[in-house]
N, C-alpha and C positions, 0 to 999 in steps of 0.2 A: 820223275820226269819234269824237264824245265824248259821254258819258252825262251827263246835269244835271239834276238832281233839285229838282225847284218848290219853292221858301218863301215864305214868307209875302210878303204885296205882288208877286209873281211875275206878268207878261202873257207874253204870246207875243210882243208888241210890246218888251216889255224884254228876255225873253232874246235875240232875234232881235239885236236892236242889240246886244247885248255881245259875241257871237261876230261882229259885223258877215255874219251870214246873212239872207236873207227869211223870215216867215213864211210865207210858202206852201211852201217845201221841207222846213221842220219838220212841217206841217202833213201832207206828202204821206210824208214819209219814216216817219211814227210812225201815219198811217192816223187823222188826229185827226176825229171826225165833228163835233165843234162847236168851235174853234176858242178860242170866246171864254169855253170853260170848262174850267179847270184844278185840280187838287184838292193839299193838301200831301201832297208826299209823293211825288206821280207821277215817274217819270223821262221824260227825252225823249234819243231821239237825236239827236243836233246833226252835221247836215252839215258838220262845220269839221277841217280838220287839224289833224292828233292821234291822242290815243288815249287810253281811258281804261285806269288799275287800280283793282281792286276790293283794298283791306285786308286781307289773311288774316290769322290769328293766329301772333304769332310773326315776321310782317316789321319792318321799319328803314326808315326813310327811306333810311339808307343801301344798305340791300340791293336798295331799288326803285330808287335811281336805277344800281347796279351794272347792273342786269337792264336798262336802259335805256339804258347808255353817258350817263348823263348826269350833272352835278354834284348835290348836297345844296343848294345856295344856287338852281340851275336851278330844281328842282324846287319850294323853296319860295315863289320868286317868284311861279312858274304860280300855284299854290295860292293863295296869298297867305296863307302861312302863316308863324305868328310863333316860333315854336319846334321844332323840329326832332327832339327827343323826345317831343313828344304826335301819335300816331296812332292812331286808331280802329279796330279788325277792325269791316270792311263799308262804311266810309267809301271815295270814290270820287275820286281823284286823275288829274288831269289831265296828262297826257305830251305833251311841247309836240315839234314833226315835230324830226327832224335838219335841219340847214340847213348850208349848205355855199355859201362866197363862191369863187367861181372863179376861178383863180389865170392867170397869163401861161403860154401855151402848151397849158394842159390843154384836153382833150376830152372830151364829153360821155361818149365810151367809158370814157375815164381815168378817168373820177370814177362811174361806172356802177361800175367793176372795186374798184374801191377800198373800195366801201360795199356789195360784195356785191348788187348793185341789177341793173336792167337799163337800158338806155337809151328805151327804151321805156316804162318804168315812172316812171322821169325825166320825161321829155316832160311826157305824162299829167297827174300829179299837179301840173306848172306850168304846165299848159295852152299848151304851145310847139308851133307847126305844124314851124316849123322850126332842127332842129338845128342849123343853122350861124349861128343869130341869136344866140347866146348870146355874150355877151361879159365880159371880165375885172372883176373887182369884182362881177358879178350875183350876187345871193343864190337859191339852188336851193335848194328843199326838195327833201330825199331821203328815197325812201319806206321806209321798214323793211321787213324782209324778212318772209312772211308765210311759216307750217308750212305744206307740203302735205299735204292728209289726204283722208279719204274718208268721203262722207256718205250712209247710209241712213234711207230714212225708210219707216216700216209706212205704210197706207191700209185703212181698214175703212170709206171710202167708198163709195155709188153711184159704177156705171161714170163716169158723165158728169162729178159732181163730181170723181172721182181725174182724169181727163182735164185737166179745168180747174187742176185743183191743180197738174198735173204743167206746163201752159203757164205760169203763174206765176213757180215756182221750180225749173222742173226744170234750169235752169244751176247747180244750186246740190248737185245729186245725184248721187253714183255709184254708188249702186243703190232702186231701188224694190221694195217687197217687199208685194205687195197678202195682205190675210189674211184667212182661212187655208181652204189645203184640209184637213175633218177628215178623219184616219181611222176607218173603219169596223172594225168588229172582224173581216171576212173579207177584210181587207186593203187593200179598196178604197177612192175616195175619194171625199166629197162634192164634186160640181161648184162652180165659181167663174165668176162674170161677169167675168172679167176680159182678154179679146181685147182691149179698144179701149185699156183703162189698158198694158198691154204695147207695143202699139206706141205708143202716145203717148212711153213710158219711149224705146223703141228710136231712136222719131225725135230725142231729144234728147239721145242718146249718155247715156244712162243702163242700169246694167248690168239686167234685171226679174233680182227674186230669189223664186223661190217658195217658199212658208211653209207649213210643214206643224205638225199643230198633234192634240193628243187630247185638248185642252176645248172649253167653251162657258162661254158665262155663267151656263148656270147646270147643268153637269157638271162637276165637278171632273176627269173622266178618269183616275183613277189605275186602276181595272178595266180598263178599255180599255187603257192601255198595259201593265200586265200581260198580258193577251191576245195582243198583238201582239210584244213584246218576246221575253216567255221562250218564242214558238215560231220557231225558224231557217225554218220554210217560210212564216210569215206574213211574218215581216222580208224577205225576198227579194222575197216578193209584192208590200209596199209599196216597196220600192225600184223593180221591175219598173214599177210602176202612176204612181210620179213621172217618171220617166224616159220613159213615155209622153207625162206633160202636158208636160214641158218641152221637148222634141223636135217637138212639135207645138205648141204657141203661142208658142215662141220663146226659152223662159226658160234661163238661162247658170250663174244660181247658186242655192241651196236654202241655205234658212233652217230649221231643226230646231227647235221650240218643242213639248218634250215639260214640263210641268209637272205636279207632285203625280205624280211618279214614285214609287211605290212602295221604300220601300232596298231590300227583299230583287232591287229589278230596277237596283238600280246597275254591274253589271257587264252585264246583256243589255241597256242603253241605251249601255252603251261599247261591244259589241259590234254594235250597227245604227249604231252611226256609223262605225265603221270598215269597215262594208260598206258606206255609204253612200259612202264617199271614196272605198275603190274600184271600186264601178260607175261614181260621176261624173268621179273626175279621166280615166279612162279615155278619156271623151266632152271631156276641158278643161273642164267643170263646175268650178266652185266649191262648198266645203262650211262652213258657219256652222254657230250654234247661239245659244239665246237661254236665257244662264245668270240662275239667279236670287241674288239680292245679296247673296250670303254673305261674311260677317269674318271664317271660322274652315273650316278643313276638318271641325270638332267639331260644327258647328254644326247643333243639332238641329232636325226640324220637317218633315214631308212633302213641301214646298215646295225641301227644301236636299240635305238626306241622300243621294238618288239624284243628284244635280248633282258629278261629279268635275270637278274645275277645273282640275287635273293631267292629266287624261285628255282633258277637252274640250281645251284647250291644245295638248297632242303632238298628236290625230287631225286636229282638225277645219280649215280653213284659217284661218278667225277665228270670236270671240265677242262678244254683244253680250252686257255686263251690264245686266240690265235692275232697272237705281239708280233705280227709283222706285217710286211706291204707301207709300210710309211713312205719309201725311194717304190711307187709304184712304176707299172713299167710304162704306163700312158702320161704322166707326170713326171714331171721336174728330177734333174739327177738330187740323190741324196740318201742318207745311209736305210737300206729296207727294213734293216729290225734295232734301231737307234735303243742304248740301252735305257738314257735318262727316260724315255716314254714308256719303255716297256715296265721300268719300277714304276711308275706313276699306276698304268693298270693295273700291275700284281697289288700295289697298295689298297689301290679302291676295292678290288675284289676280295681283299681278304678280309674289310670292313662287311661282306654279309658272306662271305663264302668260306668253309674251313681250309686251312693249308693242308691237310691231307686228303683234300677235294680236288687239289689244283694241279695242272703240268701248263708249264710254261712252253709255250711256242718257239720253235727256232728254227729259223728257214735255212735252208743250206744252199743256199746259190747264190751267184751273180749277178749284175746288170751291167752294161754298156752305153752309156747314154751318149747320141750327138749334142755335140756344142757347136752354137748355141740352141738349146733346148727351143724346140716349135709346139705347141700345142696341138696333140694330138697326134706325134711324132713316135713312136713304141719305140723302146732301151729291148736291147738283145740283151735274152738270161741263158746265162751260161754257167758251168762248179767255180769253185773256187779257182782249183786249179789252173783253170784257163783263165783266171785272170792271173795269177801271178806268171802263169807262161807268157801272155802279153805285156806284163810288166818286165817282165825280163827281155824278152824281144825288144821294144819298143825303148830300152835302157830308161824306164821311165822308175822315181823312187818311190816308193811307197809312203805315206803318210799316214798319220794315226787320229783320228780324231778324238779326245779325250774325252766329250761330252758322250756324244752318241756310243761311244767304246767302240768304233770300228772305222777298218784300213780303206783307206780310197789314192785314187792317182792319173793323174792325167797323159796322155800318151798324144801323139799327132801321126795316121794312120797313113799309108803310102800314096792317097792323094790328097795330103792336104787337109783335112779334115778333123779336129780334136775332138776328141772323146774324154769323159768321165765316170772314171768305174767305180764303184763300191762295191763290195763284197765281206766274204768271213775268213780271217784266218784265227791261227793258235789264241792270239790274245783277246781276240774278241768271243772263240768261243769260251774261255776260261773265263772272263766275265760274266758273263750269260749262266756257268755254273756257278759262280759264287753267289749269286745275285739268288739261283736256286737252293743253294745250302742256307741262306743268310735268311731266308723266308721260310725253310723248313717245307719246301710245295712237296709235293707227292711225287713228280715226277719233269720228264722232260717229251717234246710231244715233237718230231722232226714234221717238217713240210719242206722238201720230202725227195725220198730215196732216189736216186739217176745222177745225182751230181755229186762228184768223187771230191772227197773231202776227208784226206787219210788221218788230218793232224785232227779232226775234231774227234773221230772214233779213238783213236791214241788216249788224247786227255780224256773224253768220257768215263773211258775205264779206269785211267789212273786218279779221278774225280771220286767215283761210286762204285760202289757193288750194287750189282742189275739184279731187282729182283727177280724170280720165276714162277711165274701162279701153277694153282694144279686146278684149276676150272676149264681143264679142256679135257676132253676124250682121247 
């Protein structure tokens, strides 16, 4: 699968013929609602063997084709590139399959073992019923080997919609984590509708993670978790009261999402998590936490200070950094989940935290911002997709920004009015997984399910193989 980015004179009819694909698979794989309208700029997923890379700063042709097993001269024929030291950070490079001519005597086992592959995965990818039809001189593509990892995604869905979400893509899940039950300050907790989203999770061997949580949209909760924190008979209370829902609607692992923690309570929030580990492992529970994106253990600000990254790390089983909100929606337009900031955190974190602790955060929506931007002014979030529908509307081109790895574009609205969007397409999510293959994290952690985003589920899987726990009933 490969990412292609529209220019100028671009059909669907012309890309379609260059990868020798049909348009209707392009059309179904990327969720296109009009076919016959394309804007510069846009990317498309191409059903074609391959693969793409996205430019970081700081690569080689040489060092991409190394990470590739493949020649300098290989790589710039794909490309059809004339020189070999001009490469772009953010530019999109096409990686042609391995191929493998079958030699006298060998077996499809022999050439599976060889290339770390399966035979199975062989088959497949050359669409052979059968194994023994294969004969000497045939050219076999062989598939790359894909990271196995594990993929959470939040839902602040309606029941019904998370249900549907979850038929979708939930082969693509190893855990669901519908949000949140609040705490209350005498420990107990607000109810959640969420029986039907749980078993849907359970019937698709996905692990449910329940999220526990001391805001709202519009409570900061920092009182509340002081309340709760610096008393040992309340922290008991609410462990007591999770330990209730989870045993009774079926839930396996707990998700901690305590933010605008007070500092003076950064040691009584290390201390409920390590009671939290041990009343759950007890039970074989799983114990998370949802750290916020700090570059520095110095790192000042209500939001970071109470967050030990050291201490979430040793206690808790894993963490999800949550690498976005940078383009917030009360704040200045610009990119939500910029990728230079988001390596900056994965870096610091994995100076005290293990990479098989970590899933990296990726927000899956839009913003809208008016220009010129007012203080205090809220950006309308919306999928991906409705942005690239308004960029096609609006014949407005897309842009790429190389630094942050992500598409943005300006449009001027039927009165008058300019706008600034950023959002996530194909290339920007494919960054986002290298960046997770290149750090070896544990996984990938969406926020979150309702905004239809067909190219990022596409690459995901063509990215990894999704693990499946068996820590559920």
């Amino acid at each position: 699968m490969i990412i292609y980015v529209v220019s100028s004179g671009d059909s669907l009819w012309k890309i379609a013929n260059r990868y020798g694909v049909t348009i209707d698979s392009i059309v179904k794989l990327n969720a296109l609602s009009d076919p016959s309208q394309l804007t510069l700029g846009q990317s498309l997923v191409i059903p074609h063997i391959g693969t793409s890379h996205i430019v970081e700063a700081g690569e080689t042709l040489w060092s991409i084709a190394q990470q590739y097993g493949l020649t300098i001269q290989t790589l710039m024929q794909a490309n059809q590139l004339t020189d070999p030291n001009v490469l772009y950070q953010g530019s999109v490079l096409y990686i042609p399959p391995i191929t493998h001519v079958v030699q006298s005597g060998q077996t499809l086992w022999d050439i599976s073992v060889w290339y770390g592959t399966t035979v199975q995965a062989i088959l497949s990818v050359n669409q052979i019923e059968d194994p023994n039809t294969i004969y000497v001189g045939m050219n076999l593509i062989i598939p790359r080997s894909k990271r196995a990892i594990e993929v959470n995604a939040y839902t602040y869905q309606s029941s019904d919609a998370a249900v549907q979400s979850i038929q979708d893509i939930g082969q693509l899940l190893t855990y669901l984590s519908p949000f949140a039950y609040k705490i209350k300050e005498d420990g107990t907790l607000e109810g959640l509708n969420d029986e039907d989203m749980v078993d849907a999770a359970i019937s698709k061997s996905i692990v449910p993670m329940m999220s526990i949580t001391n805001f709202t949209s519009t409570e900061a909760g920092s009182n509340l978790a002081q309340v709760i924190l610096s008393n040992s008979s309340l922290r008991e209370k609410v462990i007591r009261n999770v330990l209730e829902v989870m045993d009774d609607k079926g839930y396996t692992a707990l998700n901690i999402d305590f933010e605008n923690v007070l500092p003076e309570n950064r040691e009584d929030y290390n201390r409920f998590l390590q009671l939290a580990v041990d009343r759950l492992h007890a039970r074989g529970y799983l114990v998370s936490t949802a750290l916020a994106p700090k570059t520095s253990e110095e790192q000042a600000g209500v939001l970071y200070e109470a967050h030990d990254y050291e201490a979430h790390g040793r206690i808790v089983d894993f963490v999800v950094l949550m690498t976005y909100e940078w383009g917030y929606r009360m704040g200045p337009p610009q990119a939500i989940s910029p990728l230079d900031q988001m390596r900056k955190v994965v870096e610091y974190a994995l100076t005290v935290i293990p990479a098989e602790k970590i899933f990296l955060g990726f927000q899956i929506y839009a913003r809208d911002w008016l220009l010129p931007h007012v203080k205090g002014q809220e950006a309308e979030t919306f999928s991906p997709q409705e942005a690239v529908r308004r960029a096609v509307k609006h014949g407005a081109p897309i842009q790429y920004d190389p630094v942050a790895q992500s598409p943005f574009f300006r449009y001027t609205d039927e009165k008058g009015k300019t706008h600034e969007v950023w959002f996530e397409d194909a290339r920007s999510a494919q960054a986002k997984f290298e960046l997770a293959k290149q750090y070896k994290l544990r996984g990938i952690s969406y926020w979150a399910l309702g905004f239809p985003y067909p190219q990022n589920w596409a690459l995901l899987e063509d990215n990894f193989s999704i693990k499946k726990l068996k820590t559920f009933s």
